[in-house]
C-alpha positions in Angstrom: -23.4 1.9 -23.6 -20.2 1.2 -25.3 -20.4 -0.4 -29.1 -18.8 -3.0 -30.0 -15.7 -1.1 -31.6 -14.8 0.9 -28.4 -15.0 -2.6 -26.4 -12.8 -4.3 -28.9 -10.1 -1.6 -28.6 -10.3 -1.3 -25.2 -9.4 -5.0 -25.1 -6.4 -4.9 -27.8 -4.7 -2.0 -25.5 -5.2 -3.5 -22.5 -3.5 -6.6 -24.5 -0.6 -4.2 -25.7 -0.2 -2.3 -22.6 0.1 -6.0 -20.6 2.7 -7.3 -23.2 4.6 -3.7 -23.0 4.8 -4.3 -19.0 6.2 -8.1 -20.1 8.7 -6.4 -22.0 9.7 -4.1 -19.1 9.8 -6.8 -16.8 12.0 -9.0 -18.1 11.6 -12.0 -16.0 14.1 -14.5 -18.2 17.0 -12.0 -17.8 17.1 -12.6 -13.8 19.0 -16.2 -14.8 21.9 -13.5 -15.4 21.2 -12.7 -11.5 21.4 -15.9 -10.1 24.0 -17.8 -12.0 27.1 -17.1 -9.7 25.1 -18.9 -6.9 24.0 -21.8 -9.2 27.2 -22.0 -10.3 28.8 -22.0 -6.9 26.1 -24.5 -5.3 26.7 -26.8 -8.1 30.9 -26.8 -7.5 30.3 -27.1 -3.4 27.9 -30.1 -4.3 30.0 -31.9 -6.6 33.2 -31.3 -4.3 31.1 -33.3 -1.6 31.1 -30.2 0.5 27.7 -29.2 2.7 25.6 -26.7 1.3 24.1 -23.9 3.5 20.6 -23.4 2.3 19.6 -20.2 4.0 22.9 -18.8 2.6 22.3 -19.8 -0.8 18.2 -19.0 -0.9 19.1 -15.3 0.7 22.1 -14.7 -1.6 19.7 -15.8 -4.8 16.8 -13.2 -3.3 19.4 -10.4 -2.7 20.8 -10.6 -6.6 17.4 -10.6 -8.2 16.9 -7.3 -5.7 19.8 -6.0 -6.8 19.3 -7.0 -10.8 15.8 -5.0 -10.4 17.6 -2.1 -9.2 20.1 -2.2 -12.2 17.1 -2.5 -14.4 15.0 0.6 -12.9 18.3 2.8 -12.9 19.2 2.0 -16.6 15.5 2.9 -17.9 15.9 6.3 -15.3 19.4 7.0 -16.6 18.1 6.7 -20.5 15.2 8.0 -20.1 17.5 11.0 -19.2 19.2 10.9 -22.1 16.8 10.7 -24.5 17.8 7.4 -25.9 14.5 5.8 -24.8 12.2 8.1 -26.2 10.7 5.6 -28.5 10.9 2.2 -26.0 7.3 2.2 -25.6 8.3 -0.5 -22.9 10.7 1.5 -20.8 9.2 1.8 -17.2 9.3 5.1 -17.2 7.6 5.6 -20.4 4.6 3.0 -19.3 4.6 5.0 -15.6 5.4 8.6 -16.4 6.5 8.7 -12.4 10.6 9.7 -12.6 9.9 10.3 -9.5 8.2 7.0 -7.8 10.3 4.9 -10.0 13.8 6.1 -8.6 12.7 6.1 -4.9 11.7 2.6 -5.9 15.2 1.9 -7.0 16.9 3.4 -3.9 14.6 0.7 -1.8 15.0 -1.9 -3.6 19.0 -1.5 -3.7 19.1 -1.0 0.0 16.7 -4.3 0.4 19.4 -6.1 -1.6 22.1 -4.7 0.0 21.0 -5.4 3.4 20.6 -8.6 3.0 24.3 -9.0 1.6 25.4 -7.5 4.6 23.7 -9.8 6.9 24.6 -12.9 5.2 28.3 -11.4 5.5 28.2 -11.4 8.9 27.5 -15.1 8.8 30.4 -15.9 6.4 33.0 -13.0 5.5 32.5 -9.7 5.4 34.6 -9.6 2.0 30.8 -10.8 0.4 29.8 -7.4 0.8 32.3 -5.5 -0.6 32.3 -7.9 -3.5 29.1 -7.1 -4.1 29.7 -3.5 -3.4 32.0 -3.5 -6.3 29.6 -4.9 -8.9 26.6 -2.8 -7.5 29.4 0.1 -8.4 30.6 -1.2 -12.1 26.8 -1.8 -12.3 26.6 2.4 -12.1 29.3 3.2 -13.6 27.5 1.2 -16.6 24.9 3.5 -17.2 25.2 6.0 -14.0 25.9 10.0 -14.4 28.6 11.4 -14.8 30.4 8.0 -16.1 28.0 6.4 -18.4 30.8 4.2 -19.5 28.2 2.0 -21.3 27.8 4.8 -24.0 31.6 4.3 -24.6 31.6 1.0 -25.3 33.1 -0.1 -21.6 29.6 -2.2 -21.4 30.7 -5.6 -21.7 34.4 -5.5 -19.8 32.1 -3.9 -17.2 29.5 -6.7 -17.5 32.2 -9.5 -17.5 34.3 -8.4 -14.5 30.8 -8.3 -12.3 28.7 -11.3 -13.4 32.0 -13.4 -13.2 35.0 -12.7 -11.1 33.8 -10.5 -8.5 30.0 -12.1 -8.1 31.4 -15.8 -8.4 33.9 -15.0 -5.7 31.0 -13.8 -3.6 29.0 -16.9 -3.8 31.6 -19.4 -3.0 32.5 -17.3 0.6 28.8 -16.9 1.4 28.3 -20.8 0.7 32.0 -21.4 2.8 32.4 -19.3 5.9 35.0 -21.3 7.1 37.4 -19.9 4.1 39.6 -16.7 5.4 40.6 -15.4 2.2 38.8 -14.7 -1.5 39.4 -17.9 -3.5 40.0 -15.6 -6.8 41.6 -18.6 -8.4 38.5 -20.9 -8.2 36.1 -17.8 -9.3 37.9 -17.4 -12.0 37.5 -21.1 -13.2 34.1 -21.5 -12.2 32.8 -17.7 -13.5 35.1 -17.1 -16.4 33.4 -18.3 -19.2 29.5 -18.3 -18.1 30.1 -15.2 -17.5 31.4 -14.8 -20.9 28.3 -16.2 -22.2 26.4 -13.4 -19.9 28.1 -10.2 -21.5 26.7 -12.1 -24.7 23.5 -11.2 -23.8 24.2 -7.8 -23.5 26.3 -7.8 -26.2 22.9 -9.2 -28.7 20.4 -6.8 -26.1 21.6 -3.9 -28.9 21.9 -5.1 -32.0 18.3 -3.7 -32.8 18.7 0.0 -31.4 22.0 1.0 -33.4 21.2 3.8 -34.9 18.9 5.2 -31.9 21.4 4.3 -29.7 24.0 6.3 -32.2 21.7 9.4 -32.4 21.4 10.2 -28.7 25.3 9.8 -28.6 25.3 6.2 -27.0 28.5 4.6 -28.4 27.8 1.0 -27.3 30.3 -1.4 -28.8 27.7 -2.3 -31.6 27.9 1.1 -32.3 31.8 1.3 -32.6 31.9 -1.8 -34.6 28.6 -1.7 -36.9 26.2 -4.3 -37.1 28.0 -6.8 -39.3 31.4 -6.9 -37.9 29.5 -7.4 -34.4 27.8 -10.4 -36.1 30.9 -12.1 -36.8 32.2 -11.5 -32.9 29.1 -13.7 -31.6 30.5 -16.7 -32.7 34.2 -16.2 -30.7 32.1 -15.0 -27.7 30.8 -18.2 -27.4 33.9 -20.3 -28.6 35.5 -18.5 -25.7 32.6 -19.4 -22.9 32.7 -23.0 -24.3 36.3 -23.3 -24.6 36.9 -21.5 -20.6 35.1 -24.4 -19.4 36.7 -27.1 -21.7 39.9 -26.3 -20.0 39.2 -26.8 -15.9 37.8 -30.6 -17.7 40.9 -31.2 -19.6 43.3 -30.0 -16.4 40.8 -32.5 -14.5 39.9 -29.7 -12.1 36.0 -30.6 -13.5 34.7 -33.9 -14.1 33.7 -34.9 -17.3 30.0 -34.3 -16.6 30.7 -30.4 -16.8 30.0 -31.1 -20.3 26.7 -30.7 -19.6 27.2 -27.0 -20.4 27.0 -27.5 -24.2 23.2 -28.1 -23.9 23.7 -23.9 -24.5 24.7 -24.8 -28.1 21.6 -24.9 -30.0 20.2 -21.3 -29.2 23.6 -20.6 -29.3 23.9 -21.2 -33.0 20.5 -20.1 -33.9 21.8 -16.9 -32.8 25.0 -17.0 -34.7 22.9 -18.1 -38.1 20.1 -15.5 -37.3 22.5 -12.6 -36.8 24.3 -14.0 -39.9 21.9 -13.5 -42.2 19.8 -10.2 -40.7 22.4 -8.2 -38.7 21.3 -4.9 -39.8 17.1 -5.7 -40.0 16.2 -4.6 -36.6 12.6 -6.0 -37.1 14.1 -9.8 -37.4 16.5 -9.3 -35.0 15.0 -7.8 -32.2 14.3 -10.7 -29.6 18.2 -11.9 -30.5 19.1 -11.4 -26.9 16.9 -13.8 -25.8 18.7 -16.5 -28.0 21.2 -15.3 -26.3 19.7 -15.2 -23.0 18.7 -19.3 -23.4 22.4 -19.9 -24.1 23.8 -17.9 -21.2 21.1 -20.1 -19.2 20.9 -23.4 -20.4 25.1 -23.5 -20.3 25.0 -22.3 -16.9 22.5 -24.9 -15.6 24.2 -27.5 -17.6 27.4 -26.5 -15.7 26.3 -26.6 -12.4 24.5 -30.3 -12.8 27.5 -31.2 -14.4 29.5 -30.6 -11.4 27.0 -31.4 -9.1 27.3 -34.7 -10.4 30.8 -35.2 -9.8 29.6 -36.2 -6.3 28.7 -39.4 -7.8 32.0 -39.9 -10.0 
């Protein structure tokens, strides 16, 4: 019969081990996923255009698919590395299966993939290649022999697939009647939310500099040092506020699109917390998460905003 300290320490790492698999889950950051197909909905509502559910529903499955992939890989690829030796909640470390985990991956990917192809064939077959190219800058992120994450290509890497290429996917699976890739409209619509996203990775760091500087992982944080990558947060999300000020002021937006600032409060929060503890990884550590509720909240606000333009 066990006493009552071995029951009481069973419970407390069964209560670690489930908030380590919390942590390794990370269920908020799948807004990041779905965005571009928010974002898109919310313009084809507002532009009094039909929306096509099955499209939108599949395309929304097939990027949280394809955001779990990214997620397995990365912990694979750093696990590799040795950069993860101490993230007690790194998949691989709460697994110990390399093995199960990356044939996990594979499946997944081809899952999300496969659905991206099918829902090409129902709107333009330039959908998939779109998302071909992210799934690629998604690798060459973190994936052997690039690993252009640990040169600091992270975010330029993060920007180009959350916003161009993934915005310009949504709006042709949503409008298979279009014959060519509206870049121009991507571009407004994905610019600055996706600025706003690459903030999020940006702040996912700030707590692992010098690990991430040991094992040779020259992140941008790394390259700039903690304080003078404090005083870029603020312009990161000037520029996300200020990219979707301007389709409002050209009148391409109606004035509901304001809606987007609802991001603000998190957003400064973030700026005063990083302020003040830039280099105390302890007080800093869940700063990507502020960041996260910006990235979502101004995304959301966005696409009601121009949702309601219907009504305008």
């Amino acid at each position: 019969m066990k006493d009552k300290n071995d029951v009481a320490s069973l419970h407390s790492s069964q209560r670690e081990r489930k908030a380590l698999w919390k942590k390794a889950i990370k269920w908020p950051l799948y807004s990041v996923a779905v965005m571009p197909i928010v974002l898109a909905a919310g313009w084809k509502y507002g532009a009094r255009e039909s929306l096509l559910l099955d499209q939108l529903f599949g395309f929304l499955i097939a990027s949280i698919l394809l955001l779990i992939w990214e997620n397995l890989t990365n912990d694979l690829f750093d696990d590799a590395t040795g950069v993860d030796k101490f993230k007690l909640h790194s998949v691989i470390a709460l697994t110990g299966k390399r093995r199960l985990i990356r044939n996990l991956a594979n499946c997944i990917l081809c899952l999300g993939l496969g659905l991206i192809f099918l829902l090409s064939l129902r709107s333009h077959f330039a959908v998939f290649l779109l998302v071909l190219g992210s799934c690629f800058l998604g690798y060459l992120y973190q994936g052997p022999p690039f690993r252009l994450g640990y040169q600091g290509l992270g975010e330029p890497l993060c920007w180009i697939a959350f916003g161009p290429l993934a915005t310009a996917a949504a709006l042709l699976v949503l409008s298979p009647n279009l014959k060519n890739i509206p870049w121009e409209k991507a571009f407004t619509l994905g610019a600055g939310p996706a600025v706003a996203t690459t903030l999020v990775l940006f702040c996912a760091n700030f707590h692992q500099v010098l690990e991430d500087s040991a094992n040779g992982k020259k992140t941008l944080l790394v390259l700039l040092g903690t304080k003078r990558a404090a005083q870029l947060v603020p312009w990161f999300v000037i520029i996300s506020i200020g990219l979707e000020v301007i389709p409002i002021l050209k009148g391409q937006w109606p004035i509901t699109a304001l809606l987007g600032a609802i991001g603000l409060p998190p957003a400064i929060a973030l700026i005063q917390l990083l302020k003040k503890n830039h280099n105390k990884p302890l007080l800093i550590s869940e700063s990507k998460f502020l960041a996260l509720r910006f990235q979502s909240l101004n995304g959301i606000g966005i696409s009601l905003g121009l949702a309601l333009g219907r009504f305008i």
